[in-house]
C-alpha positions, 0 to 999 in steps of 0.5 A: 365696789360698793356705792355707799358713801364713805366718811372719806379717809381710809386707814389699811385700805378700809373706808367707813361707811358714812351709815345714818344712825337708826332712828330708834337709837337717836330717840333713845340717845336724846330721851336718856339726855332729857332724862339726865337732865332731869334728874339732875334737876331734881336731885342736885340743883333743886334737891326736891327729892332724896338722892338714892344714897340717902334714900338706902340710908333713910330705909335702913334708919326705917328698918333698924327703928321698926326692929328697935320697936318689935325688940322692945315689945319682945323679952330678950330670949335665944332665938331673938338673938340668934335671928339678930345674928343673921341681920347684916345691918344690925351686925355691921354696927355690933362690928363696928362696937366690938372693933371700938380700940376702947371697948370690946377690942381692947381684951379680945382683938378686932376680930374677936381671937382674943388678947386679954380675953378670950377667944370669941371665935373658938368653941370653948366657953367660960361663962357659956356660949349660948345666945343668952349667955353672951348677952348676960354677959355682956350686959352684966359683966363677969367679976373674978372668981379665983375660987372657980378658976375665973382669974379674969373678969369683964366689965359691964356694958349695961351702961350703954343701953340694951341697943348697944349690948344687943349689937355686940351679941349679934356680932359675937354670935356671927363670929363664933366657931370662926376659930381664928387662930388667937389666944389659947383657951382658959383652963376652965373654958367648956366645950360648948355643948 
């Protein structure tokens, strides 16, 4: 038998032991309540500083205005939009353009597969699927051209700004050769090459 104190009830035959908890844990137990309360302090009664929730909001605001100001010192070209392709935030606003019922997603669907339009996730083209095709695209706008075989056309964007334009190439350029199941592709759509 043991001579260890119990806390006094048994449950099956098996008794607690009564142990003191060690002291590093105690310590460690009552600096993460001071901490706590600190913090608490310091972001939410006080609000001295910048909870981490709009700390990451700020830092992305940070990141997209030194990438707005590097596009602006730098022309447009393939290589720019395809690294544009590959941001993550500057995709997750392109999506959120393209899945606007009011502008790309009324022709091609929120996840680009095409209803009106064509299909964006395929590897079949009309105007072209390199990076700078799209942009243009977008930019400027398609006009029918029955004499071609171009039996629809697409509206320019050119109105909402170079920033938005960019957005929605990067988003198409990350969902191309997704190959979706959608709309079939126009007769006169190319490989790309």
């Amino acid at each position: 038998m043991s001579t260890i104190p119990t806390r006094g009830h048994t449950f099956d035959g098996i008794a607690e032991f009564d142990n003191r908890l060690p002291n590093w844990w105690l310590w460690s137990f009552y600096l993460a309540v001071v901490f706590s309360i600190g913090y608490w302090i310091h972001f939410h009664a006080i609000g001295l500083g910048d909870n981490p929730g709009e700390a990451y909001v700020v830092e992305q605001q940070q990141a997209a205005a030194r990438m707005e100001a590097a596009l602006a010192a730098n022309p447009v070209s393939d290589d720019m939009l395809l690294k544009l392709s590959r941001e993550p935030a500057f995709v997750a606003e392109g999506r959120k353009i393209f899945e606007d019922q009011t502008k790309c997603a009324l022709c091609h669907k929120a996840d680009g597969s095409g209803l009106v339009g064509p299909n964006l996730t395929d590897d079949k083209w009309i105007y072209g699927g390199k990076p700078m095709d799209v942009y243009t695209t977008i930019l400027k706008g398609r006009q029918q051209d029955l004499a071609k075989g171009f039996q629809g056309g697409m509206q320019s964007f050119e109105q909402n700004g170079q920033q938005f334009v960019l957005r929605a190439t990067a988003y198409v350029l990350s969902i191309k050769n997704t190959n979706l199941k959608g709309k079939e592709p126009e007769p006169n759509a190319k490989a790309e090459q």
